[in-house]
Every structure is written in structure tokens, then in C-alpha cells.
C-alpha positions, 0 to 999 in steps of 0.5 A, a space after each residue: 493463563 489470562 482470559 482472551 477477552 472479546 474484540 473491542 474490549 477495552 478491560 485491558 488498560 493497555 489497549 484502553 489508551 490506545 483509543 479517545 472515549 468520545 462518539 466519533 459520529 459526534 465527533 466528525 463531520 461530512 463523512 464521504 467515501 474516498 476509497 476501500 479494499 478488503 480492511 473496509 473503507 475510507 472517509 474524507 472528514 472534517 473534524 467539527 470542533 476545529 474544522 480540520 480535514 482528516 482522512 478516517 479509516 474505517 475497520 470492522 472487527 465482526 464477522 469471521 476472524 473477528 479476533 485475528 481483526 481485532 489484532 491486526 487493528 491494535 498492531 496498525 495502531 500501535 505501529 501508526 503512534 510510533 511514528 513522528 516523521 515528515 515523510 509518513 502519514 500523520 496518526 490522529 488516534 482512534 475512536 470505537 463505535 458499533 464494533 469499528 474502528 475509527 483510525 482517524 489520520 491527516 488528510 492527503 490529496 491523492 496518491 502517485 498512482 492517482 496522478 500518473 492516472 490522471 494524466 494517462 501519462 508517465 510522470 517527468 524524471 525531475 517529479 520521479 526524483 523529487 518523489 523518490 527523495 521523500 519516500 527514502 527520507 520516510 523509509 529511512 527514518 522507517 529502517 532506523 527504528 528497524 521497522 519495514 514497511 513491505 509494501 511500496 508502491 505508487 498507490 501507497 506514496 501521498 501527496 499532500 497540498 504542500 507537495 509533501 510525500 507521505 508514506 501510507 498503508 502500514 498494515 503490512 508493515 513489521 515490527 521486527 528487523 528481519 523478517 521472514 513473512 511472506 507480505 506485500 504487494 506481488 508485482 512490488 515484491 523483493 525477491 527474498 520475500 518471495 523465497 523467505 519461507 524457503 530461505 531465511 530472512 529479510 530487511 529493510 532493503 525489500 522496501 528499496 526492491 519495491 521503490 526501484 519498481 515503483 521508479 518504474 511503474 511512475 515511468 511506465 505506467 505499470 510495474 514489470 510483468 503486470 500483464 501477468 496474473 499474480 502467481 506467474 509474476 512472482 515466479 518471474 521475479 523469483 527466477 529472472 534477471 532484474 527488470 529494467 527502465 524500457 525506454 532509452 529516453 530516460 537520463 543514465 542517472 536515472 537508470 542507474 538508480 533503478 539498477 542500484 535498488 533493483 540488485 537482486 542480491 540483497 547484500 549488494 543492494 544499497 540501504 534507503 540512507 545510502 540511496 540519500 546520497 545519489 546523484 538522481 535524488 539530489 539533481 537539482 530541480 525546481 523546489 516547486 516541482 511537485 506542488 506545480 504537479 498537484 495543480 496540473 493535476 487538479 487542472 486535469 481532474 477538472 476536465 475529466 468525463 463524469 465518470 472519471 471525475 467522480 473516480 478523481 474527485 477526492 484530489 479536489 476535496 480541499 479546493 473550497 468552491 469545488 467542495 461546496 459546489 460540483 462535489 457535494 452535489 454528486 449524492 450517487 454512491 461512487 461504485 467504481 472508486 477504488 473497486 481495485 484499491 489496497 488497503 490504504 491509511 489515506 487515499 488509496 490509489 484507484 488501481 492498486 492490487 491488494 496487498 497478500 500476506 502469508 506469515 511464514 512464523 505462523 502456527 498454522 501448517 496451513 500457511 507454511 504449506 501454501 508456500 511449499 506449494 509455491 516453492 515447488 513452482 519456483 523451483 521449477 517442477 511445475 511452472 508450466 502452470 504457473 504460466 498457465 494461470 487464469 487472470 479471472 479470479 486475480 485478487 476478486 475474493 478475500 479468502 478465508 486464512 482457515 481454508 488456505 490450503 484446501 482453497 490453493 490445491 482446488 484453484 491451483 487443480 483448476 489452473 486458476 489464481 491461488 493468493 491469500 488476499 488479507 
């Protein structure tokens, strides 16, 4: 049996050439912090032999778990070098220094959760439409190579200055079609997720659960049951009838849309290539809709307090007198940007919950027995306290995967929130 060789190493010839042998601080340029969540953080900079704006996700590979890092960091790049699309974000390569990753990749604006932000408004049906088609082109393409990406949502759909929508964050994502892990985002999980470690396996049609619900999070503002704490609404979404548009002002193609990705039963769901097809995603709209949507944004960042603008500031990076005038003058260490974020390849969203994962093939009965545990919730023997759930604690810790168990019976014993956040 082969040696495990230490996180970093680069002995294995396969995992060298997954990684450029240049110092990335000789490299890159004008690093500033634009976003972070529990993978580390990410940077706004420019690359100096080409002046080239990247986004750069910083990983480290130290501390606890180094090893499970260590993978998880090979497995986004391998996943991120596969793809060639349009609609997903642009992989750059990977440098190391001081036991982390550089996962350098292309430069995007903002995210949709950004901008829904910034106008403290729900988005208009002609820019939901024109978002919807480029997130099916990239998910399409996606289920084609039988890859799901399990974690849709507003905070993890970009936007470049062209108006291009990109699919980010492919940390998530699986390598394989089914599936059967417990992963994602909760208020944005399919219903088969949550009950796969209880009931089989899952597809690609979990990502169109997910874009149904960030069709309603673009037009409300928040995704259903978010004024739940996490375990109570995947029990709701687990147990309840679909979640639908509130609003009666939104057009029936729109509604059916949202009721065609929102069928609970997974065979009657359309597939993303299917979705291509409907009428919502091929109105006729202005080809302009959504770069006339990233100036009204910048417009309405411009004016924001200061708090705000600083929290807002990355979507006018690449506006050249904004860069080298209000921006760069700003040194003090933006505390309150993506307190919240998911972890992101890009920009994340300001107000994004963390993704959780929980394999369900895993080796460890500590992860298979978190999930009985929930599963006795949703089938129905205790959801009183499930109801009963604390918001406090909701996604503010990074548990520990080796003390799942032990960390889910005590938070659970004391009616509080009982995710693994990864």
C-alpha cells in the first residue's frame, strides 16, 4: 500500500500538474479582500504581467483536518479544469505558498443576491428570465458531463460586466450521477436530498429544485421558510406541499415555471435541458437587460452610506476612477463583508447561508447516525423539536466532522441548531 504523503505535497506527479510553480505573491498584485466563509477567503487582483483582473480563492491546508482539506482542494480543482462553458466560472490555475492554495479564477462583479441587495427590492420577471436561461445553459451543460453542482442558489449565480451569468462555488458539486450525500444549502435543498441517506439516490434534477427556489428568493427577496432556523425548514421542505410565488402580480408563465422546477417528485421534475424550452426562459426581452441591470446597480451602490458601500464596494472594482480614487482610499479592514458569505469561487454573496455537507457513503457511522437522528425528526417522532430550534447558534460555528455525533445530541438535548457546516 502506497504511503499517504503529507497535505501539499507535490511528490505524486498527478497532483504536481494540478499546480503553476511560480510564487503567487510575485505573481499577483493589489490583493484585496472582497468576500470569505468558512474555506478561507477571497481576493480581488490583478495578475502583474498582464494587468488582468482574477478573483483568487484563498484555502489553507493547516490545522485540523488538514488531510480531509488537503482533498477537498484537489477534488475543486480537478473538478474547476473540466470545465469549458459560457455559463460557469472560468478556472485560471493554482499556485501553493505557506500551506495555501491559491485557486486563482475570472473576475466577476457581484453576485444576484448582491444586487437584490442593493436595490433592497425584488428583481423585475424580464431579469429573473434572462438569469434563469444562463443558469439552465451552465446546469445543462453541468448534467451533461453527469456532474451536479447541489448548491444553487442567488449568492452562488454571477455576474460579469458584459452581463454574463456564471455559475460559481463548485465545492459542493459531485463528480458522480447519482448521488446520494447529504450537501448543500438548506433552505435551497431538494427534497431527495434531504431524505437520501434514508431513501436512495438523486440527480441532477436537485439543481432545478434549487433555481426554482432562487426564482423565488430573486422575487421575494428570501427563499421559503428562511424565517425558520435551518433544521426546522428542512423538515418543512421534507414534509410540506411545494412552496410557491406569494405575489399575484407575477405573470402565470412565471408561476408555472416556478411549479414546473418545484415538483416534488423528482421523476416528474423537468430536466435543466428540458427547462431550456419554456416559454419564461424564451420571452422576448431586451438583450440589454441585464448589463442595463449591472449599471443601475452600480448607480445604486455609488449611493449607498458608507457602511453599505464598503459592504457593496467590490461591484465597482473594475470601474477604473472608482478603483483608484474612493476604493483604494478605504485601508480599514471591511469587518462586515460576507460575515454571512458561502463559500464562493468568486464573489459571494453578502448574505448567503453556508452551504453543509454530510456524506452519506462515508466510513464514518458518526455521519450516517446524525442523519438517522434527523430522519426521526422528519418522520415525524419528535418534530415538535424541531420547531423548537434556537436561531442563536444558526451556522455561527464550523463544527469539528470527528465530533458530529457527540456536538448533534448535546445541541439537539438543548433545543439548539444541530448542522455540520463544512
Amino acid at each position: 500500500m502506497a504511503p499517504v504523503l503529507r497535505p501539499g505535497s507535490l511528490k505524486d506527479p498527478e497532483i504536481a500538474e494540478l499546480f503553476f510553480k511560480q510564487d503567487p505573491e510575485k505573481i499577483f498584485e493589489d490583493l484585496r479582500e472582497i468576500g470569505h466563509g468558512s474555506f478561507g477567503a477571497v481576493y480581488y487582483a490583478r495578475y502583474t504581467h498582464s494587468n488582468e483582473i482574477v478573483a483568487i480563492k484563498k484555502m489553507s491546508y493547516m490545522g485540523k483536518q488538514s488531510q480531509e482539506k488537503w482533498q477537498d482542494i484537489l477534488k475543486e480543482i480537478r473538478f474547476l479544469r473540466q470545465l469549458k462553458h459560457p455559463n460557469t466560472i472560468e478556472y485560471k490555475g493554482c499556485y501553493l505558498r505557506d500551506n495555501t492554495a491559491w485557486l486563482v479564477m475570472e473576475y466577476c462583479l457581484g453576485s444576484a443576491s448582491d444586487i437584490i441587495e442593493v436595490h433592497k427590492k425584488p428583481l423585475r420577471e424580464e431579469e429573473i428570465s434572462a438569469i434563469c436561461e444562463g443558469v439552465l445553459q451552465g446546469l445543462s451543460y453541468l448534467h451533461s458531463l453527469h456532474r451536479i453542482h447541489r448548491d444553487v442558489k442567488a449568492g452562488n449565480i454571477l455576474l460579469t460586466e458584459n452581463g454574463t451569468v456564471k455559475l460559481a462555488d463548485f465545492g459542493s458539486a459531485s463528480i458522480k450521477c447519482p448521488a446520494n450525500s447529504f450537501v448543500g444549502t438548506p433552505y435551497w435543498m431538494a427534497p431527495e436530498v434531504i431524505l437520501a441517506m434514508d431513501e436512495g439516490q438523486y440527480d441532477g434534477k436537485v439543481d432545478v429544485w434549487s433555481l426554482g427556489i432562487t426564482c423565488i428568493e430573486l422575487a421575494e427577496r428570501k427563499p421559503p421558510y428562511f424565517n425558520m432556523n435551518a433544521m426546522s425548514a428542512l423538515y418543512h421542505i421534507a414534509q410540506n406541499d411545494t412552496p410557491t410565488l406569494q405575489s399575484s402580480e407575477w405573470s402565470e408563465v412565471f408561476k408555472h415555471f416556478v411549479e414546473a422546477c418545484l415538483e416534488k417528485s423528482a421523476p416528474g421534475r423537468p430536466s435543466s435541458a428540458t427547462l431550456l424550452t419554456h416559454k419564461f426562459v424564451t420571452r422576448h426581452r431586451s438583450p440589454n437587460v441585464l448589463i442595463d441591470l449591472i449599471q443601475r446597480t452600480k448607480a445604486a451602490v455609488r449611493e449607498l452610506d458608507n457602511l453599505n458601500y464598503r459592504k457593496m464596494k467590490k461591484i465597482l472594482m473594475n470601474d477604473s476612477g472608482e478603483t483608484e480614487s474612493t476604493i483604494d482610499n478605504d485601508d480599514t479592514p471591511d469587518e462586515h463583508a460576507c460575515g454571512d458569505s458561502s463559500k464562493s469561487n468568486s464573489v459571494t454573496s453578502e448574505h448567503s447561508v453556508h452551504s453543509v455537507g454530510v456524506s452519506a457513503s462515508s466510513q464514518s457511522s458518526n455521519h450516517a447516525t446524525v442523519m438517522e437522528d434527523f430522519m426521526n425528526l422528519v418522520d415525524g417522532e419528535t418534530p415538535e423539536i424541531v420547531a423548537s430550534v434556537s436561531k442563536q447558534d444558526e451556522f455561527n460555528e464550523n463544527w469539528d466532522v470527528s465530533d458530529t455525533e457527540d456536538i448533534f445530541r448535546e445541541k439537539l438535548s438543548h433545543h439548539e441548531m444541530a448542522i455540520v457546516v463544512f
